[in-house]
C-alpha positions in Angstrom: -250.4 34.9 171.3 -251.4 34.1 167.9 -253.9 30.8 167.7 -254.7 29.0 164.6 -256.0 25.7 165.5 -254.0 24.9 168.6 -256.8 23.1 170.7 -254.5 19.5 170.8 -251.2 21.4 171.2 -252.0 24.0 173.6 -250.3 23.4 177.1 -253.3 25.0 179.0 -251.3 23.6 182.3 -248.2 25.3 181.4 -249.7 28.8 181.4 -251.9 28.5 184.4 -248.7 27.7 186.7 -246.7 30.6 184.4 -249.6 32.8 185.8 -249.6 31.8 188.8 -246.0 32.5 189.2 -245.7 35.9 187.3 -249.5 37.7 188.2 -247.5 40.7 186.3 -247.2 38.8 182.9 -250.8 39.1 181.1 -251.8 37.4 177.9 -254.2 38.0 175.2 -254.7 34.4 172.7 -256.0 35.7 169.3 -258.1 32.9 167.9 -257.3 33.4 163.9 -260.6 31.8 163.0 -260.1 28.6 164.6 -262.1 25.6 162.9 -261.1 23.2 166.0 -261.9 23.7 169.5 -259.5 26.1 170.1 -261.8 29.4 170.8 -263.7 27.7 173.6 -260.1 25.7 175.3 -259.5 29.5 175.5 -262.9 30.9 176.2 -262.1 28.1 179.5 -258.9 29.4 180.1 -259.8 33.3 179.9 -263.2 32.5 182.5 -260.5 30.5 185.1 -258.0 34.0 185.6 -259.6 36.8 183.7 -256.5 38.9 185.5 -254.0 36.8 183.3 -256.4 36.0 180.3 -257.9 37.6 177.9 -259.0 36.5 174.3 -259.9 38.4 171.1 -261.6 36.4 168.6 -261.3 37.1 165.1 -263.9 35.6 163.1 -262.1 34.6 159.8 -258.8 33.7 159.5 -256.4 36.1 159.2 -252.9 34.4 159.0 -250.5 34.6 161.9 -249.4 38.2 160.5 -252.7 40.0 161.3 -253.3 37.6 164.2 -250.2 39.4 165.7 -250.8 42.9 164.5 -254.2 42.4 165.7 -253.0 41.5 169.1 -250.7 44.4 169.2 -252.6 46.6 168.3 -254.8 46.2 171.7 -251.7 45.2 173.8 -250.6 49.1 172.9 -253.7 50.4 174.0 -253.0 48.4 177.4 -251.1 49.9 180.6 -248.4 47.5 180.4 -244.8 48.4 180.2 -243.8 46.0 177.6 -246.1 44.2 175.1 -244.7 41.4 172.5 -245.8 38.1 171.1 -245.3 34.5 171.5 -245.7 31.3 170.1 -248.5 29.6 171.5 -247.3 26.1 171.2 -244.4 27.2 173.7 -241.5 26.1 171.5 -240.2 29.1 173.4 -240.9 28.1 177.1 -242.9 30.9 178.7 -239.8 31.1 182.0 -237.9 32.9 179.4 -240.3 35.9 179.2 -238.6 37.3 182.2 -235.4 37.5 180.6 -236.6 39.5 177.8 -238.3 41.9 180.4 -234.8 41.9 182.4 -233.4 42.8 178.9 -235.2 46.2 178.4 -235.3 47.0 182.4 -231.5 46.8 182.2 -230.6 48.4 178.9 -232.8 51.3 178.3 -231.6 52.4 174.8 -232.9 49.0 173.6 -236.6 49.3 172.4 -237.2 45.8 170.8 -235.7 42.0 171.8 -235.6 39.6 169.7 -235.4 35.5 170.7 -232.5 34.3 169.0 -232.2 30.3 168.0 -228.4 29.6 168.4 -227.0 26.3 169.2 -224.5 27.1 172.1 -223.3 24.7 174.5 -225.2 24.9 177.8 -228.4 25.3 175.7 -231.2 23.5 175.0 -231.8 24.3 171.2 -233.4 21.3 169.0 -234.5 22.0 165.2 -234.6 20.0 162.1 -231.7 20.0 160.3 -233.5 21.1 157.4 -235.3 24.1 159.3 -231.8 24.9 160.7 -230.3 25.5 157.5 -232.8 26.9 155.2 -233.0 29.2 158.6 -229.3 30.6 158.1 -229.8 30.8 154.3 -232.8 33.1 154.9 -231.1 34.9 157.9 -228.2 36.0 156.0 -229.7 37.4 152.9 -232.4 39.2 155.3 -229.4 40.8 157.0 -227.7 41.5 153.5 -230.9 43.2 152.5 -231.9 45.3 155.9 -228.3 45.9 156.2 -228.4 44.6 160.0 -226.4 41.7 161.4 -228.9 39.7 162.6 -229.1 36.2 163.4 -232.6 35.2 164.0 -235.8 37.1 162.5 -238.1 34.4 162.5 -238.1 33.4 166.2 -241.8 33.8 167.7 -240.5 35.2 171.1 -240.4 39.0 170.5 -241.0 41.9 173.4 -240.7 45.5 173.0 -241.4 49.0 175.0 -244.7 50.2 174.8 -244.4 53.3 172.7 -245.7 55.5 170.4 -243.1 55.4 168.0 -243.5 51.1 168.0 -247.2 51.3 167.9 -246.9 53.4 164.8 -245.5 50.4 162.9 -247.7 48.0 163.5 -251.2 50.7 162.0 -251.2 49.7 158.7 -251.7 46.0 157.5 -248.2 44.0 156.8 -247.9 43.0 153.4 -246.8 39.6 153.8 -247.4 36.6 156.1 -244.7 34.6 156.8 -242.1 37.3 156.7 -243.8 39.9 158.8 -241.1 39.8 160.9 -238.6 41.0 158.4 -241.6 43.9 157.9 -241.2 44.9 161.3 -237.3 45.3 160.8 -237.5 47.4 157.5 -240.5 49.7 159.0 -238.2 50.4 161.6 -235.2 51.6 159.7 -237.0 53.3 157.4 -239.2 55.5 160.7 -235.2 56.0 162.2 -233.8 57.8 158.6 -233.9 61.5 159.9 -236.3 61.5 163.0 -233.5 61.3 165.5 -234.2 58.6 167.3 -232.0 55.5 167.8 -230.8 53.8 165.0 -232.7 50.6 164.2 -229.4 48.8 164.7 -229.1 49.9 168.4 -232.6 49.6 169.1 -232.8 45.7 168.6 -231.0 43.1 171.2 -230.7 39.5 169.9 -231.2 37.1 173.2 -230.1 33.7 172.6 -232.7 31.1 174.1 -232.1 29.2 177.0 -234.1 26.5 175.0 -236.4 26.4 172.0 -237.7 22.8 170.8 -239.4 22.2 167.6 -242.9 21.2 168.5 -245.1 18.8 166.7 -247.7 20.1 164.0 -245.9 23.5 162.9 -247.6 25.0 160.0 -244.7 25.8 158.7 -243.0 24.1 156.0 -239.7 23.6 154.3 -241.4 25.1 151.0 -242.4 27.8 153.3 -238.8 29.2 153.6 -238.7 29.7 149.3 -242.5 31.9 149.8 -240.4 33.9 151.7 -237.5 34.6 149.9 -240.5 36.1 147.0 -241.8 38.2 150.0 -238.0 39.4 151.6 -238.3 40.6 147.7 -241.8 42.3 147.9 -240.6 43.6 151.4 -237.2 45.2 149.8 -239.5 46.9 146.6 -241.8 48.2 149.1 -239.8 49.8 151.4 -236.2 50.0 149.9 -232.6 51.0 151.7 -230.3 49.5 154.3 -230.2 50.6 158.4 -227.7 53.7 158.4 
């Protein structure tokens, strides 16, 4: 879980009972160089369960993109089946972690789910307006570009197996920052053109939410979403081609 100043939105409650409840489920908070009290809220919460908690501290920020790829990078090292990243301000509620897990125990051809944001009946899905939109703007020329229908790249809820072949794309550094998800997508097609493994398009499963909330102080912006359409470009130069 990627941390960047969290120390007033960080729902230290909520993962103590999560762990409590799932002893399976482990977590590792990157602090990104943290300039509130964020390090030591987890330094507390990593000394109360040291089974469930663990921290690595990076000492300057990184942005959210190395946070994760730093994180990942460990997690792969890890025994655990699955590894993935979250949100740590729980916009995606941690009880839907198991569903992701049920996900890959069920289908094993998938390698990778995705959180999807979809506004169905029955569902608890609450976004700006303006987010919402600029969302499906970006969504769609993403999939245009990767040459994959998906709905959702954005959505910081994101598990996959523990694999070589995944660890492999997160070695090198991403190129971006707010789009790194997008990077993730086109360094998987382009490791699936001729190595026989499963197509990038069957390797991914899209799980809408039960419930995702906007939460208070996001760092994201609506100006955000037009610095990404410049890096979807970067991304697309760099790495070229559509999922065949």
């Amino acid at each position: 879980m990627p941390c960047y100043n969290e120390a007033a939105r960080l729902d230290v409650v909520a993962f103590r009972r999560f762990a409590a409840d799932e002893p399976a489920i482990d977590f590792l908070f990157v602090n990104d160089g943290s300039s509130d009290a964020t390090l030591g809220l987890l330094r507390e919460l990593e000394a109360s369960d040291r089974e469930s908690f663990a921290v690595l501290d990076l000492a300057a920020n990184a942005g959210k993109a190395e946070a994760v790829r730093a994180g990942l990078n460990v997690a792969f090292k890890s025994n655990a089946d699955y590894v993935g990243y979250w949100d740590a301000d729980l916009a995606t509620p941690l009880d839907e972690i198991p569903r992701f897990v049920a996900v890959l125990e069920r289908l094993p051809r998938i390698e990778m789910v995705f959180g999807a944001r979809v506004q169905l009946l029955g569902r608890s899905v609450r976004r700006s307006l303006v987010r919402h939109y600029l969302g499906r703007v970006f969504a769609t020329a993403v999939s245009r570009i990767l040459g994959l229908p998906i709905y959702d790249t954005q959505c910081g809820a994101k598990l996959m197996r523990r694999t070589p072949e995944l660890a492999a794309l997160f070695d090198a550094p991403f190129g971006v920052n707010w789009t790194f998800d997008v990077e993730i997508l086109a360094r998987l097609i382009r490791s699936r053109r001729g190595a026989g493994h499963t197509p990038a398009d069957e390797a991914v499963y899209e799980l809408p939410l039960e419930r995702w909330h906007d939460v208070a102080g996001s760092k994201v912006r609506p100006i955000d979403f037009f610095v990404a359409f410049f890096e979807i470009a970067r991304i697309w130069s760099r790495y070229g081609g559509r999922a065949e």
